[in-house]
N, C-alpha and C positions, 0 to 999 in steps of 0.2 A: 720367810727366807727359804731357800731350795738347799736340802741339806748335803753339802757340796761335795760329803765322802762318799756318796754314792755315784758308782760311775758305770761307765761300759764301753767298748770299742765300739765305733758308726764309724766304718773305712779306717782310716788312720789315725783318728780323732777319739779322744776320751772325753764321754759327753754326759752332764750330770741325769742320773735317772727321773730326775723331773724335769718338762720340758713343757711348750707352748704347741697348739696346734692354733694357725690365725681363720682360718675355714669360716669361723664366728663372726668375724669383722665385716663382711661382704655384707649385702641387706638382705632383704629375708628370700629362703629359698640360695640360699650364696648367690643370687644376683643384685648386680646392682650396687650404690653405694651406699657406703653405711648411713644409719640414721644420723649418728654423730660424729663425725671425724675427729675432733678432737678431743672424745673420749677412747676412740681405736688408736689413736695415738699413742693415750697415754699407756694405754694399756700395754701395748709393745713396750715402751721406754719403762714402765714398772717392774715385765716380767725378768727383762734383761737386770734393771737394777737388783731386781732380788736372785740372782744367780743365776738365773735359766740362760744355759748356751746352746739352746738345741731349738731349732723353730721348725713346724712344717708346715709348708704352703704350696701355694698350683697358681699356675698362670692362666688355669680357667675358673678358680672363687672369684665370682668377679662379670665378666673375665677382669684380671689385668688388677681388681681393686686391692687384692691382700696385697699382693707381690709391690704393689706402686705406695702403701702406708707402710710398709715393713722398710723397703728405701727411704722416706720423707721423717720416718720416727728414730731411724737410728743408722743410717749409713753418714760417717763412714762408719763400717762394722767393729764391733772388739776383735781383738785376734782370736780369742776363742769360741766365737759366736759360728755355731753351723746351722745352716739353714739348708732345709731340705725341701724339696719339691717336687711334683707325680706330673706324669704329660701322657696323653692319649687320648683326650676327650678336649671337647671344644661345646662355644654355646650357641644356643640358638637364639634368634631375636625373641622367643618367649619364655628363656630357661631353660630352654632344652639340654639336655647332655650328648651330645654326638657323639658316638666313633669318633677319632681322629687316628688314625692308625698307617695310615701311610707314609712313605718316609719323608716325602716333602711335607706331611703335618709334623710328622713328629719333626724333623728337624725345622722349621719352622717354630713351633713349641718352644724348644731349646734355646733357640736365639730369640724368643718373646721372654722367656725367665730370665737371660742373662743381660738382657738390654733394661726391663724393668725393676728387678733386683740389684741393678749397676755393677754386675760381676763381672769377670774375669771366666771364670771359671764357675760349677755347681757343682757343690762339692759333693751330692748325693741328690740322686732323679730315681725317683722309684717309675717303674713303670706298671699303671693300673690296667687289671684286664678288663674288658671292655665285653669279652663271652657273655656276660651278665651284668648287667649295671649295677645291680642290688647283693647280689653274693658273688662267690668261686664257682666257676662253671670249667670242665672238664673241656680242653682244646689246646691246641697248639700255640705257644708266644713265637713259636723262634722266628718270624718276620721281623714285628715289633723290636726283638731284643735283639736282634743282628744290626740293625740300624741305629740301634743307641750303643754298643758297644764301638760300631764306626766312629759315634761322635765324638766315644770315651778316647779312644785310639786319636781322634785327631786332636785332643786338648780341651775340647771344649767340657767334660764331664770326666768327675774326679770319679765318684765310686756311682754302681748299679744299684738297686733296690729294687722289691716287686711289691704290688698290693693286689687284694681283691684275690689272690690265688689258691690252688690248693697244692699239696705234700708235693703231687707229681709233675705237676707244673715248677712248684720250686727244685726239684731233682733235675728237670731236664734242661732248669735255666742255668743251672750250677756247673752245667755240661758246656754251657757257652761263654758262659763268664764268670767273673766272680761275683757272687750276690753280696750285699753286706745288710742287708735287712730284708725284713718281710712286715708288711703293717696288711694287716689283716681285723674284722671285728672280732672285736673279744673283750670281757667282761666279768665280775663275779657270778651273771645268772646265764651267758652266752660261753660253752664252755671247749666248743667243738674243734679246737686248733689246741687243744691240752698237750697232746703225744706230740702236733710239731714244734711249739715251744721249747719242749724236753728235745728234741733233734738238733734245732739250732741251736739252741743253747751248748749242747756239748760239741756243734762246730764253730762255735764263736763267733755266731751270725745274731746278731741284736732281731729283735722282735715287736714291732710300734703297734699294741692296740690302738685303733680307732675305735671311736661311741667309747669309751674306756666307761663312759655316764650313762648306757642305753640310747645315746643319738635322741631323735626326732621321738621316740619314745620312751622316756626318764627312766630309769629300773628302780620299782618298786617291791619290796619285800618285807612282808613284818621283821625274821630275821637282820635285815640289816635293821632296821629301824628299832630293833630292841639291843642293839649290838652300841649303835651310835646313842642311843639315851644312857645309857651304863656308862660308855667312855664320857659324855658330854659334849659328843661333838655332832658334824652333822652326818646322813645317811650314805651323802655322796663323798664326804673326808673318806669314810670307812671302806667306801669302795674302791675307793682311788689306792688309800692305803693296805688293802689287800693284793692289787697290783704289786707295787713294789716289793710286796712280801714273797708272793706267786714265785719270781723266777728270776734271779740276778741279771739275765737277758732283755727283759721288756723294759723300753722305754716309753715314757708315759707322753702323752703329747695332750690334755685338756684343753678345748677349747672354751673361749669365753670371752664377751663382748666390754666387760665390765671388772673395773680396776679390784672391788669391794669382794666379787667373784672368784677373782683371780688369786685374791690372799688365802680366800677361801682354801681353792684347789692346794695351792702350796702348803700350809698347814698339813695337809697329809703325808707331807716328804716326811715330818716330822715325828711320825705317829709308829709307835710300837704297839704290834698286836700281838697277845702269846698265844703259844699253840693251841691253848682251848678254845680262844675263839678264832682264828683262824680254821681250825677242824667245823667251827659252827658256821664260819660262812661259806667253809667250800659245801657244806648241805645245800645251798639256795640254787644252785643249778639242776641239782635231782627234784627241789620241789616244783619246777618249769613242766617234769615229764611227769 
């Protein structure tokens, strides 16, 4: 179970610090449909059973597959259920990640999440940069985000978001709207958004690691793994649970295909670390360099 007193503002909304990212559910590569639907099913209907009100997803995982199981496994929604979602890229017939960046994409996007997630309304759309596919790359949003604050203006999107960005990019988007989060990668061994964490956090802007697990490459470290045999649990609890401990700001979003997984990941809402070994895991990022 997701331990419920821990919370945080995402827009107007108080959302428990453990959360779901569905990114997983897509088939491999997030294209394509899943190998089991009725195990991405469940797994939706689980994480919500166990407390989680925070989902993040794209109506390009897929395209179209988290977004159309996230409707089929639980709409109609709880009242507290937020569901978030990123737009600016688009697929190719072989996986590809495109640009989507124009305003007929992006608004396009916007009415493909709200048509397939049966909304009304998105109550938070991060917009990912697209400068680099792979990290934050130094350039201008303000096209992008002048077109999504139009949409916000016209009803169709509740609060803004950024991903993929860096410090100066979120300063200048702050200039055009209100941001209410930032999901950027970060990690107990990936440590390089430390100082902007500490920044939002004292303006009361939530912060969503992505790969929270190391992504596409697991994070492996003797440190954690002699951290998680002491406590009893596993390498990845311990990392997850370093998060929560990190910064009353980040919100967790775990991905995962699998119901047995997923209890897994929750377990760590649970988990008390003291200062000694918290001091011992923030070491695992200087042993990287």
């Amino acid at each position: 179970m997701v331990n419920k007193s821990r919370t945080y503002q995402l827009g107007n909304r108080a959302v428990r610090r453990m959360g779901y990212g569905a990114m997983q559910l897509a088939g491999p590569g997030v294209f394509g449909p899943p190998k089991d639907r009725s195990a991405a099913l469940a797994v939706l209907r689980e994480a919500v059973e166990s407390g989680v009100n925070h989902i993040d997803t794209s109506d390009f995982y897929g395209p179209h597959v988290t977004n159309e199981l996230i409707r089929e496994a639980l709409h109609p929604y709880p009242s507290d259920l937020v569901i978030v979602t990123k737009i600016s890229a688009r697929r190719g017939k072989d996986g590809a990640w495109i640009p989507a960046l124009s305003r007929e994409e992006l608004t396009q996007a916007v009415h493909d999440n709200l048509r397939n997630l049966k909304l009304d309304v998105l109550e938070v759309v991060n917009l990912r940069s697209m400068l680099n596919v792979h990290h934050p790359a130094e350039g201008s949003l303000e096209a992008p985000l002048t077109v999504l604050a139009d949409l916000q203006r016209q009803g169709l999107v509740r609060h803004i978001g950024l991903s993929n960005v860096t410090p100066t990019q979120v300063e200048a988007g702050r200039r055009l709207c209100e941001i209410v989060c930032v999901q950027n990668f970060y990690n107990v061994a990936h440590r390089d958004d430390d100082k902007l964490i500490d920044t939002l956090g004292a303006q009361g802007i939530a912060y969503v690691p992505f790969f929270p697990l190391g992504g596409f490459t697991p994070l492996q470290s003797s440190t954690l793994s002699n951290v998680a045999a002491r406590l009893g649990v596993t390498p990845m609890q311990v990392a997850l649970a370093w998060l929560i401990h990190r910064a009353p700001n980040l919100l967790l979003i775990p991905g995962t295909a699998s119901v047995a997984h997923l209890r897994e990941n929750l377990v760590a809402d649970q988990l008390t670390l003291s200062p000694d070994i918290l001091s011992e895991l923030d070491g695992i990022a200087t042993e990287r360099h």
